[in-house]
Structure formats: structure tokens, C-alpha cells
VORO-731270 format. One record per atom (N, C-alpha, C): x, z, y; atom name; residue number from 1. Coordinates in nm, 3 decimals, decimal comma. Layout:
N
R        c1        c3        c2   atom    nr
R         X         Z         Y     CA   NUM
...
This chain:
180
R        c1        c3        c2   atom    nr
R    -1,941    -1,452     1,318      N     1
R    -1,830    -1,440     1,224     CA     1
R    -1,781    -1,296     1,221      C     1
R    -1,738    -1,248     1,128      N     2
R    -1,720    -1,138     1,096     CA     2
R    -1,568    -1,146     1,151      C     2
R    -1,489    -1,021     1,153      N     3
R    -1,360    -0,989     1,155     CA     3
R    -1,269    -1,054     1,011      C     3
R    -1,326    -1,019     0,929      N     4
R    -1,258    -1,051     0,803     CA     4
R    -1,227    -1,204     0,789      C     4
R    -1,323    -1,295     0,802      N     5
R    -1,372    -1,452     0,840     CA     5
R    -1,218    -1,499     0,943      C     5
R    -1,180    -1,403     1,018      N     6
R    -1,068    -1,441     1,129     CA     6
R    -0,911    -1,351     1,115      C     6
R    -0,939    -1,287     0,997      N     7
R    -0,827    -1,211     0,967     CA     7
R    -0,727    -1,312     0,882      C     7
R    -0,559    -1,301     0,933      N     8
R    -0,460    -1,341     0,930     CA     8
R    -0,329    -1,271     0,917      C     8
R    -0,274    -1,244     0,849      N     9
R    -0,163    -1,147     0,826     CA     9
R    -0,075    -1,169     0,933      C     9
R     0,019    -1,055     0,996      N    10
R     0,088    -1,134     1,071     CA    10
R     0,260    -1,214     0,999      C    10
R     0,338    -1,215     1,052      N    11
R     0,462    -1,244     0,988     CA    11
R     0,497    -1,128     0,898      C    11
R     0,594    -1,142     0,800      N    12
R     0,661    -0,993     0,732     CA    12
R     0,742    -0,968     0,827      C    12
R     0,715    -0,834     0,800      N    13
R     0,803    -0,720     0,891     CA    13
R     0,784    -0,583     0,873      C    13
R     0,890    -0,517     0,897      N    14
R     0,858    -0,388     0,891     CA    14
R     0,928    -0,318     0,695      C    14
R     0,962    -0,383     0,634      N    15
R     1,061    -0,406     0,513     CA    15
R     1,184    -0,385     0,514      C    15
R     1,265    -0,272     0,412      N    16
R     1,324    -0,318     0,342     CA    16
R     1,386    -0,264     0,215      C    16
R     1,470    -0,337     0,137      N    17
R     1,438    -0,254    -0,009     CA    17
R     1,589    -0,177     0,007      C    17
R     1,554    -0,108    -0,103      N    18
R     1,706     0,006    -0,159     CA    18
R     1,691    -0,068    -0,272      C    18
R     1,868    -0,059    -0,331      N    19
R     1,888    -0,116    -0,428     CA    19
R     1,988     0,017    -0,520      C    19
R     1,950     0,012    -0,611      N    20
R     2,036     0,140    -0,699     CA    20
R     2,029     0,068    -0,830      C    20
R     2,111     0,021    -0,850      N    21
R     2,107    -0,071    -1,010     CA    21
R     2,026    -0,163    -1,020      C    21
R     1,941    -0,154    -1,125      N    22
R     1,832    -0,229    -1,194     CA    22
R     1,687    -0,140    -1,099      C    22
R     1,692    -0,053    -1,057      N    23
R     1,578     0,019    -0,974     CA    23
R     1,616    -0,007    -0,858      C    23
R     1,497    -0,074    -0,823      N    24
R     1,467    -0,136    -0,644     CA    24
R     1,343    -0,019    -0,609      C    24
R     1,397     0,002    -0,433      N    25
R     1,249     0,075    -0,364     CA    25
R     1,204    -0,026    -0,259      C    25
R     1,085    -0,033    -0,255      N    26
R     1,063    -0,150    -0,118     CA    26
R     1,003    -0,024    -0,033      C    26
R     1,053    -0,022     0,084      N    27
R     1,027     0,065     0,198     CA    27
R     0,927    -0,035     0,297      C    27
R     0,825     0,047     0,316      N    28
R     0,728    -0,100     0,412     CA    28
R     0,733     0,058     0,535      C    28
R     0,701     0,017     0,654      N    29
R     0,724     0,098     0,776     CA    29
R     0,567     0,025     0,871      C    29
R     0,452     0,077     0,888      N    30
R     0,372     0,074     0,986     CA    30
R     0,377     0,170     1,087      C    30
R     0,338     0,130     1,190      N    31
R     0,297     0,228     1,286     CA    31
R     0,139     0,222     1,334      C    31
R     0,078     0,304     1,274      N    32
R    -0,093     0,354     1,342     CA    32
R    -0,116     0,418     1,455      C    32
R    -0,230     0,387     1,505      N    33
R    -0,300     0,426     1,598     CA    33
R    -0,385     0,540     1,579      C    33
R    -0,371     0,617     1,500      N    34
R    -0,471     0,729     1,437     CA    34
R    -0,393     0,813     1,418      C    34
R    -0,465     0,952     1,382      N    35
R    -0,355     1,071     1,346     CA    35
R    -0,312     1,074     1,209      C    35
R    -0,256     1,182     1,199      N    36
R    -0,175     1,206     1,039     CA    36
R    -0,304     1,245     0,934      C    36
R    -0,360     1,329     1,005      N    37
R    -0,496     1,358     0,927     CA    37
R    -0,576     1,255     0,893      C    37
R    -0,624     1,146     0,979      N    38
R    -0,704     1,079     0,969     CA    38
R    -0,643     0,973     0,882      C    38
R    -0,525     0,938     0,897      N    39
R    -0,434     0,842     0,735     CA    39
R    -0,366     0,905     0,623      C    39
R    -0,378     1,047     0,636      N    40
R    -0,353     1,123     0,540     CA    40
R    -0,522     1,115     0,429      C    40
R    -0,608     1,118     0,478      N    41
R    -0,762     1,087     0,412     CA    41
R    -0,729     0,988     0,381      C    41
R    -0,704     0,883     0,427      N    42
R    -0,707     0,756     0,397     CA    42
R    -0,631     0,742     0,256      C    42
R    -0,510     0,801     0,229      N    43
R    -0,423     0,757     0,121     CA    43
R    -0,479     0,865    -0,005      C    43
R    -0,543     0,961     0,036      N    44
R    -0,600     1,097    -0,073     CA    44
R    -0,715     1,067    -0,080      C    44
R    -0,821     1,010    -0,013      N    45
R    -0,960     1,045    -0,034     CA    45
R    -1,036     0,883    -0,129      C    45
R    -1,094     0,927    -0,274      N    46
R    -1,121     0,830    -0,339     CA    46
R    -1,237     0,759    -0,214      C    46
R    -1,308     0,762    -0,195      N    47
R    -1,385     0,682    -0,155     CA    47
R    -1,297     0,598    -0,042      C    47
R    -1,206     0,671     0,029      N    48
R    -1,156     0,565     0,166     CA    48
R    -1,056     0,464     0,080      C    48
R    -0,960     0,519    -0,036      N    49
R    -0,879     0,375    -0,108     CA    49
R    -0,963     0,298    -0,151      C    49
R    -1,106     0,321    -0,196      N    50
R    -1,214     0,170    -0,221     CA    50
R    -1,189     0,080    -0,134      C    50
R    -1,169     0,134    -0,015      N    51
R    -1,194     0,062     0,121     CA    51
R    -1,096    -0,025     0,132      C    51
R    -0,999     0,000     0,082      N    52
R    -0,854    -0,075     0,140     CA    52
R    -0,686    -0,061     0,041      C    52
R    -0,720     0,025    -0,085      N    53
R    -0,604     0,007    -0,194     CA    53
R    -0,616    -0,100    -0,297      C    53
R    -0,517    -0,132    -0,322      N    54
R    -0,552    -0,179    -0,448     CA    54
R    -0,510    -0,127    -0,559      C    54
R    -0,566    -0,001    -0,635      N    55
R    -0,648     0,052    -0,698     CA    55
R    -0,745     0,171    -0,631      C    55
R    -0,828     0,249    -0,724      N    56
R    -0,947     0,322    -0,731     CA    56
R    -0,857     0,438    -0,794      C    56
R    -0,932     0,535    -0,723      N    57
R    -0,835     0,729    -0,814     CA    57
R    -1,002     0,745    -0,815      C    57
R    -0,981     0,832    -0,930      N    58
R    -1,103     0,897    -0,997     CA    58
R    -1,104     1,022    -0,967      C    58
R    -1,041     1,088    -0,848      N    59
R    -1,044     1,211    -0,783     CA    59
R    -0,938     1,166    -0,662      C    59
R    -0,923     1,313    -0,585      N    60
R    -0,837     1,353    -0,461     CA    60
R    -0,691     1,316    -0,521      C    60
R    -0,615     1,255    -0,452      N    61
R    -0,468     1,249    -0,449     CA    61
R    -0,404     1,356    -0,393      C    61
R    -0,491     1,525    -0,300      N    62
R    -0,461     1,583    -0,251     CA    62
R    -0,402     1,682    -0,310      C    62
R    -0,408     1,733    -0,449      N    63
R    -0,363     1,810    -0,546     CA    63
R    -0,241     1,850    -0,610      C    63
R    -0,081     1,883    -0,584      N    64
R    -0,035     1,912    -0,700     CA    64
R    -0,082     1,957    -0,905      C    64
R    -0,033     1,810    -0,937      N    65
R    -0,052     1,922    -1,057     CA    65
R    -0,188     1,825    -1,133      C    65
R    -0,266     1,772    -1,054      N    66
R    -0,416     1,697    -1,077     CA    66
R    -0,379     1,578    -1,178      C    66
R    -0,423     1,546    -1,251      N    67
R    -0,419     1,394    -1,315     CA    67
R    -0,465     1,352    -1,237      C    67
R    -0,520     1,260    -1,237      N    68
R    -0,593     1,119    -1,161     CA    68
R    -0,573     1,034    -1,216      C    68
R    -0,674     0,938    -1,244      N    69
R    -0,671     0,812    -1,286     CA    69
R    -0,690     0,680    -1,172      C    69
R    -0,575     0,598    -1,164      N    70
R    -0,567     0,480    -1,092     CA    70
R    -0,602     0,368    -1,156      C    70
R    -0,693     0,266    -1,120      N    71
R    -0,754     0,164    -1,170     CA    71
R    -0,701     0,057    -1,089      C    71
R    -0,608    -0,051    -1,123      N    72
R    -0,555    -0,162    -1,067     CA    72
R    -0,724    -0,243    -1,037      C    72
R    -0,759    -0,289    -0,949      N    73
R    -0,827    -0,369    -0,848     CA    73
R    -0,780    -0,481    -0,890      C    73
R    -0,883    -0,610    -0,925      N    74
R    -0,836    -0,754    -0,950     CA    74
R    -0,822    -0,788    -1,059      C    74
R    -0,727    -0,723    -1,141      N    75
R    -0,697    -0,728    -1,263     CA    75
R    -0,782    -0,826    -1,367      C    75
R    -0,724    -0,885    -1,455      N    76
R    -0,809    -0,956    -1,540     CA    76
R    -0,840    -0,844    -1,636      C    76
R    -0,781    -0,752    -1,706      N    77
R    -0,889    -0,639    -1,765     CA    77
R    -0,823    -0,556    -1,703      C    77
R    -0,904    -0,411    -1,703      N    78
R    -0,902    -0,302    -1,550     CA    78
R    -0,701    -0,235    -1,649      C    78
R    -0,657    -0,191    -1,550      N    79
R    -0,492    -0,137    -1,576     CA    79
R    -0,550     0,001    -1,518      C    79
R    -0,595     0,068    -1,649      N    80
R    -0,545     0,223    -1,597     CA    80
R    -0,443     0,289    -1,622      C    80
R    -0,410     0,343    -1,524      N    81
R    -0,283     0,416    -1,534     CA    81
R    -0,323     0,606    -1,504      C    81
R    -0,257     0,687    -1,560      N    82
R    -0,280     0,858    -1,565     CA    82
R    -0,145     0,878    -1,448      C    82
R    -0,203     0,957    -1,396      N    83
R    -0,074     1,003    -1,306     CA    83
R    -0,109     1,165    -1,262      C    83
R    -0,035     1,224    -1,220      N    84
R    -0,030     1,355    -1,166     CA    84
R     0,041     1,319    -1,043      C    84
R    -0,025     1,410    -0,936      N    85
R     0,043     1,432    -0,809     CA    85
R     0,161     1,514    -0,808      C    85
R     0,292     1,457    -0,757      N    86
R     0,385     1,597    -0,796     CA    86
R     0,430     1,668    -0,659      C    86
R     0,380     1,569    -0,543      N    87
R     0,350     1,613    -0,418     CA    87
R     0,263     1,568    -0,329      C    87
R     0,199     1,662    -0,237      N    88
R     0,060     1,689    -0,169     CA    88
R     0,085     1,790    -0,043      C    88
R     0,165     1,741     0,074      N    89
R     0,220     1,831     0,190     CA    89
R     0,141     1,784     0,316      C    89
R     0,012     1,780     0,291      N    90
R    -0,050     1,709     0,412     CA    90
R    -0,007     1,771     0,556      C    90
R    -0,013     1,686     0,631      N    91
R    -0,086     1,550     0,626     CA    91
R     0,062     1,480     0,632      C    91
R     0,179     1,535     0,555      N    92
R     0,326     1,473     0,570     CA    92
R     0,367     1,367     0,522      C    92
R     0,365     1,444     0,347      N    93
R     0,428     1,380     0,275     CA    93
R     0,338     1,362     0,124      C    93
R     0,281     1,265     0,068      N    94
R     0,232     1,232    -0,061     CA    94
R     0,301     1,141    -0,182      C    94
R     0,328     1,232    -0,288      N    95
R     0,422     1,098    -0,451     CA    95
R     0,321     1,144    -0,534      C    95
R     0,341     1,051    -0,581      N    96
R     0,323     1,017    -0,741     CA    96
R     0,331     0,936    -0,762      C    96
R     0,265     0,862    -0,928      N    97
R     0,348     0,737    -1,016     CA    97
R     0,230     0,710    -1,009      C    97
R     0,264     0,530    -0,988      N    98
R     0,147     0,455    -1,021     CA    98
R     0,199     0,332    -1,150      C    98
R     0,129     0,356    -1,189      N    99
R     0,193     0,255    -1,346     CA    99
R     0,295     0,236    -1,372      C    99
R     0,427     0,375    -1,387      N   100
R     0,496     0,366    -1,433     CA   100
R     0,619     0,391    -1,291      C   100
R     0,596     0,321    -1,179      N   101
R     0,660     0,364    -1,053     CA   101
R     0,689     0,445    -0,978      C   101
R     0,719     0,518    -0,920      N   102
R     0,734     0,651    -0,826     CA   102
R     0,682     0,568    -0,681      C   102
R     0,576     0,648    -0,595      N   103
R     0,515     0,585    -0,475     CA   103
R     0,525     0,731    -0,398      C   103
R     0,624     0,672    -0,283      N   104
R     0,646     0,793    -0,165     CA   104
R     0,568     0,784    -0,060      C   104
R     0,438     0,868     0,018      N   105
R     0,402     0,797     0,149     CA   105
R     0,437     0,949     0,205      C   105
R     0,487     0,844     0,332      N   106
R     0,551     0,977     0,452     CA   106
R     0,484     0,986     0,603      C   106
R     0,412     1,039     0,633      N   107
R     0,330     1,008     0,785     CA   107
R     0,437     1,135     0,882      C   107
R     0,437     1,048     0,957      N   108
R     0,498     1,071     1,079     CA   108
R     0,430     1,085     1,267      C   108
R     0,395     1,173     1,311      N   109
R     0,337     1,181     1,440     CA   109
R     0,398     1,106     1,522      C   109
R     0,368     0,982     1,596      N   110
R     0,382     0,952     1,723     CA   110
R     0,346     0,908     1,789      C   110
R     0,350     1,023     1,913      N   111
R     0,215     1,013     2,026     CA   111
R     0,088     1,030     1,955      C   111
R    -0,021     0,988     1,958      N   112
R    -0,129     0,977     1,907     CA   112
R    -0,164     0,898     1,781      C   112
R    -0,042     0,834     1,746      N   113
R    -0,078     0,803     1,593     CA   113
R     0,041     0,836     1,499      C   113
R     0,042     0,760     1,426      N   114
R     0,147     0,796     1,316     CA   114
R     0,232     0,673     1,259      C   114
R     0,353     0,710     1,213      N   115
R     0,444     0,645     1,151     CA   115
R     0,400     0,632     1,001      C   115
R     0,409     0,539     0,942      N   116
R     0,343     0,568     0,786     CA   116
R     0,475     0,477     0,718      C   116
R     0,524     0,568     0,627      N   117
R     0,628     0,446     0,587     CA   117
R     0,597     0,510     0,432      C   117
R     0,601     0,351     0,341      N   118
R     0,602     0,346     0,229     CA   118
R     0,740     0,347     0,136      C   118
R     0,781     0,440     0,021      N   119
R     0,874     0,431    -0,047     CA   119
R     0,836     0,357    -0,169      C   119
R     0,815     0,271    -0,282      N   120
R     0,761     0,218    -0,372     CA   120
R     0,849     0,104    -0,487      C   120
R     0,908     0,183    -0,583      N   121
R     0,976     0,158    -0,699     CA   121
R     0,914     0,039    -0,769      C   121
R     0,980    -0,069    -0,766      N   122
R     0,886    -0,211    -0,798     CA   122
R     0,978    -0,288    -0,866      C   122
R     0,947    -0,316    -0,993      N   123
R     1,044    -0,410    -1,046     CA   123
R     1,117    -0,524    -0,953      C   123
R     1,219    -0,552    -0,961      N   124
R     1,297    -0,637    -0,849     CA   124
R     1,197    -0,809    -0,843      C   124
R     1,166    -0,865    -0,967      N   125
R     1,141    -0,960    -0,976     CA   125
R     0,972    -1,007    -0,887      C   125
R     0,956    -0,879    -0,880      N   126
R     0,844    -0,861    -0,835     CA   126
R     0,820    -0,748    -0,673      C   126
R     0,904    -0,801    -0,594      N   127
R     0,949    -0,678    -0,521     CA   127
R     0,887    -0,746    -0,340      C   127
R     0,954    -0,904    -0,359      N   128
R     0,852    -0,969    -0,237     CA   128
R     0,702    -0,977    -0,232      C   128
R     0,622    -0,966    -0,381      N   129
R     0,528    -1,021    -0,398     CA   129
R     0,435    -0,839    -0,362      C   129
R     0,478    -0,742    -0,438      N   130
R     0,499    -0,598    -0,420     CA   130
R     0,455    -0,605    -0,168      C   130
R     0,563    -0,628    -0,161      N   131
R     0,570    -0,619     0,023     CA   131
R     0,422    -0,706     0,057      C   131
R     0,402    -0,872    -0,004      N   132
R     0,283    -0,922     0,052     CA   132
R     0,192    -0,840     0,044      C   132
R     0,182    -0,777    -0,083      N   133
R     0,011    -0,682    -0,094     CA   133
R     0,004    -0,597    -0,018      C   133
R     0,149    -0,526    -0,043      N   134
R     0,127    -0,380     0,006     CA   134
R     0,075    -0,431     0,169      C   134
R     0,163    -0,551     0,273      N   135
R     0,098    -0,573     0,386     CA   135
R    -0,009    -0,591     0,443      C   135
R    -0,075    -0,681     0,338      N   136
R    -0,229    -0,707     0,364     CA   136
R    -0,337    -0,574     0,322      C   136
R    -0,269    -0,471     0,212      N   137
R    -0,321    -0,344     0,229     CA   137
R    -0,337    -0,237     0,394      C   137
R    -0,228    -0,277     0,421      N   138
R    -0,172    -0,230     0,520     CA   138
R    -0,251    -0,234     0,637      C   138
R    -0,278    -0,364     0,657      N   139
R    -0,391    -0,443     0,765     CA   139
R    -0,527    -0,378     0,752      C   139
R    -0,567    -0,380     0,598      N   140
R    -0,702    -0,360     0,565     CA   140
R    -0,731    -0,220     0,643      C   140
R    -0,619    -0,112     0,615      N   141
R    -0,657     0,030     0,605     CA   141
R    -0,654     0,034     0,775      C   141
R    -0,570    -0,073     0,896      N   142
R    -0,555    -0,019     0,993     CA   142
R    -0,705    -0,081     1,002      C   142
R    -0,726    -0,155     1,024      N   143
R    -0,867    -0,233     1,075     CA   143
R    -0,971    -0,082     1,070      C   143
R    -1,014    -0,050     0,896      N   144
R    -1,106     0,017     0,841     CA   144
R    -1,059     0,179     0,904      C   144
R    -0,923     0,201     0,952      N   145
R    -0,951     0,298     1,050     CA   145
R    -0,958     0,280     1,218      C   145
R    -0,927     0,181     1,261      N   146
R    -1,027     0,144     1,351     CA   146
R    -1,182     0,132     1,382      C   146
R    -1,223     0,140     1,293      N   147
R    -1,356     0,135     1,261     CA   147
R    -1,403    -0,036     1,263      C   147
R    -1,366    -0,118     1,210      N   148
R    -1,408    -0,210     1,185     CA   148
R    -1,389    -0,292     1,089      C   148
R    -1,406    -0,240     0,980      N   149
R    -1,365    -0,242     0,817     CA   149
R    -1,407    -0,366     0,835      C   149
R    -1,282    -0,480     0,768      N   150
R    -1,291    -0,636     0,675     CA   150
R    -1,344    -0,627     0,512      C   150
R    -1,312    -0,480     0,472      N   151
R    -1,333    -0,492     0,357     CA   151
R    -1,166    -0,505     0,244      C   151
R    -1,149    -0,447     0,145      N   152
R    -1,050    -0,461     0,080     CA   152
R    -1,067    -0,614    -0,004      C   152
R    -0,872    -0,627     0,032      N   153
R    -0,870    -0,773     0,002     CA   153
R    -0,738    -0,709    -0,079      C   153
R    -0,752    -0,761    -0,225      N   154
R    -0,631    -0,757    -0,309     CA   154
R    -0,591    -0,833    -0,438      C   154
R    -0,512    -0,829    -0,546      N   155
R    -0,542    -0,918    -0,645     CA   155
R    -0,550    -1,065    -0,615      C   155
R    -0,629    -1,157    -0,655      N   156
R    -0,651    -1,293    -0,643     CA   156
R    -0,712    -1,331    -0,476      C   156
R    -0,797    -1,276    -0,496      N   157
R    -0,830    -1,235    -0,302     CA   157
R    -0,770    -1,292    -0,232      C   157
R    -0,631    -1,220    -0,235      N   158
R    -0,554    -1,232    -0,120     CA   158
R    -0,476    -1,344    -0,086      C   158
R    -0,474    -1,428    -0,210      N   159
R    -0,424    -1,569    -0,193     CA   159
R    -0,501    -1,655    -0,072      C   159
R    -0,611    -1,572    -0,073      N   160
R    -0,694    -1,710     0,049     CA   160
R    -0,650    -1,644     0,211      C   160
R    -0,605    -1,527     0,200      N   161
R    -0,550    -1,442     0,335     CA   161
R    -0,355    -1,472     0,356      C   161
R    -0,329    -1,553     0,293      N   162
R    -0,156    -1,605     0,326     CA   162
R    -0,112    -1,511     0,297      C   162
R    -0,133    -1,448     0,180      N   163
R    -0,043    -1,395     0,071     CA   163
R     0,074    -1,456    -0,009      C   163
R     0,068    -1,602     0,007      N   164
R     0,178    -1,689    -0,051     CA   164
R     0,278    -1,715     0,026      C   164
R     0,239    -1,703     0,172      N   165
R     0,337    -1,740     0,288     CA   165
R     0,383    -1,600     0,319      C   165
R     0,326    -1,498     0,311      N   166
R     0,386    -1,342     0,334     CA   166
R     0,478    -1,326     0,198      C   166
R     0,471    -1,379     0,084      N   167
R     0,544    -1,335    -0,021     CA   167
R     0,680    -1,434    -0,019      C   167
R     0,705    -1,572     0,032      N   168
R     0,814    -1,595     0,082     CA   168
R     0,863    -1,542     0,176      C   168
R     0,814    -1,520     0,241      N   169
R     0,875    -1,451     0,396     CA   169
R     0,975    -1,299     0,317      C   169
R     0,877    -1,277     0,288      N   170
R     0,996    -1,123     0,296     CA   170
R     1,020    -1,185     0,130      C   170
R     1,020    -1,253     0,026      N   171
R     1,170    -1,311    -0,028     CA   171
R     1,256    -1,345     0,019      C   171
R     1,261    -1,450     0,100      N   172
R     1,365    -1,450     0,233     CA   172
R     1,454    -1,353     0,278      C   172
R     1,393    -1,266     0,325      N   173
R     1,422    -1,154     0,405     CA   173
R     1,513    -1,084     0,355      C   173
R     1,465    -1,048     0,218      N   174
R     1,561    -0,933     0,077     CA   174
R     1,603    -1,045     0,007      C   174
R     1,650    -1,179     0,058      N   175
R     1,691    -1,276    -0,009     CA   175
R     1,712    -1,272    -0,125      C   175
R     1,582    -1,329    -0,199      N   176
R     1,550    -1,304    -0,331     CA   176
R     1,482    -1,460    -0,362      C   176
R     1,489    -1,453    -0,455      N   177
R     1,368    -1,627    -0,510     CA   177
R     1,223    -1,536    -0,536      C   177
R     1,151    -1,586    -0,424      N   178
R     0,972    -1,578    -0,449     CA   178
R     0,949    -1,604    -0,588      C   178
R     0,888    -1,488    -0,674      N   179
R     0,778    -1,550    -0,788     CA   179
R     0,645    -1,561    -0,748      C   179
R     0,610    -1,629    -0,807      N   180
R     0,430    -1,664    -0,779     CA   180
R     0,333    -1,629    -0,873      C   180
């Protein structure tokens, strides 16, 4: 059996949102075992988000200034979205917009790995369901930098990995009503 075959999300955790009006941020907070460099690739380098985003960039996320094209993963027809990087402070700090959102990632040194915390502008109605993916993203990328890639699980996928029970959980949490 493979790793993936036995992979299980754990509880939600590590969440929580800002609220400023009608604009919600969901803040997700991991802590890795790897350096800043080595998850700084991870979030810039097209071939490693195959591995574990859900979408595809059609270049480096490392660029001020770059378009890039993001391809939503799963999708019933592909969601491209154009974005420009408007920051690229490796191995610190990486934004830009993904379909319309503002997406903050911030890596943080400690000890030998890193703090990775997500900032990510998500319609409210859609803000628990937003935390399930981003978690099971989350999982994918630590595994696949461990070196023992499951493989990216996103979109419809992830319903068979307790994506329905992670998307109540942290509704709960930001006490909100789960959509499905």
C-alpha cells in the first residue's frame, strides 16, 4: 500500500479568519520540517505546485512584475486566471491574486524548518470549504517534501480524503454554516 492509500487529514487546526466587512482572510498556519528555501520552491516552482497545488502556473511565481497564468485543478472546464506577482522576497514573503483574491504566503525559520502561514481572501460563503483544501494541500506539499510524495489531491478528489468532515470542522470553528 502506498502512503496515499493510508493518508487521512488530521483534525482542523491551525485557522483563523479576519473579518473586514464583506472581505474575509482565512489565515491557515503550518509548521515544516524543511527550510525556507526548500518551501519557498515549493510555492514558486511550476513543476513542484503540479505536485501538490491546486492550480498549475505556466511559469516561476518568483518574479515581480511576471504574469503567470494559474489553471484551477479539477475544475469542470479549466478556470484560468492572469495574475502578476506583486511580491517575490524569497525565501520570505510571496502575493499575488489568484482568481480575483489576494494570496499572502509568509515563511518563517524555525530551527530547521519553517513557519508557513497562509493569508487568503475567500469569499465568506466559501471560507470553511477554502481551509479544507487549502489543508489537504497542505499535507500533500509536507509529505512531497519529505520525500514521499502521495501525489496531489484536490477538486472532487478530495472528497474521498475527509474533505467533508475537515470542511465542517473549521465551519464550526469560524462558526459559520458549512456549504457543500
Amino acid at each position: 500500500m502506498t502512503d496515499r492509500e493510508h493518508y487521512t487529514p488530521g483534525p482542523a487546526n491551525g485557522a483563523q479568519i479576519q473579518k473586514d466587512g464583506e472581505t474575509w482572510t482565512l489565515i491557515l498556519v503550518r509548521e515544516l520540517r524543511h527550510s525556507p528555501e526548500r518551501v519557498w520552491q515549493a510555492l514558486t516552482d511550476p513543476a513542484h505546485l503540479r505536485e501538490w497545488a491546486p492550480f498549475d502556473a505556466n511559469r516561476s511565481l518568483e518574479m515581480v512584475g511576471a504574469a503567470v497564468e494559474l489553471t484551477t485543478i479539477g475544475a469542470p472546464t479549466p478556470q484560468v486566471s492572469e495574475t502578476t506577482v506583486t511580491r517575490a522576497d524569497a525565501p520570505r514573503t510571496l502575493e499575488y491574486n489568484w482568481g480575483g483574491n489576494n494570496i499572502r504566503w509568509e515563511l518563517e525559520a524555525i530551527g530547521d524548518g519553517t513557519r508557513l502561514t497562509l493569508w487568503h481572501d475567500i469569499d465568506r460563503r466559501f471560507i470553511s470549504m477554502g481551509a479544507a483544501g487549502w489543508h489537504i494541500c497542505f499535507d500533500v506539499l509536507n509529505y512531497r517534501l519529505s520525500g514521499t510524495p502521495i501525489g496531489r489531491i484536490v477538486a472532487g478528489e478530495a472528497m474521498k480524503f475527509d474533505w467533508p468532515r475537515l470542511n465542517s470542522e473549521y465551519a464550526q470553528q469560524f462558526g459559520i454554516k458549512a456549504q457543500s
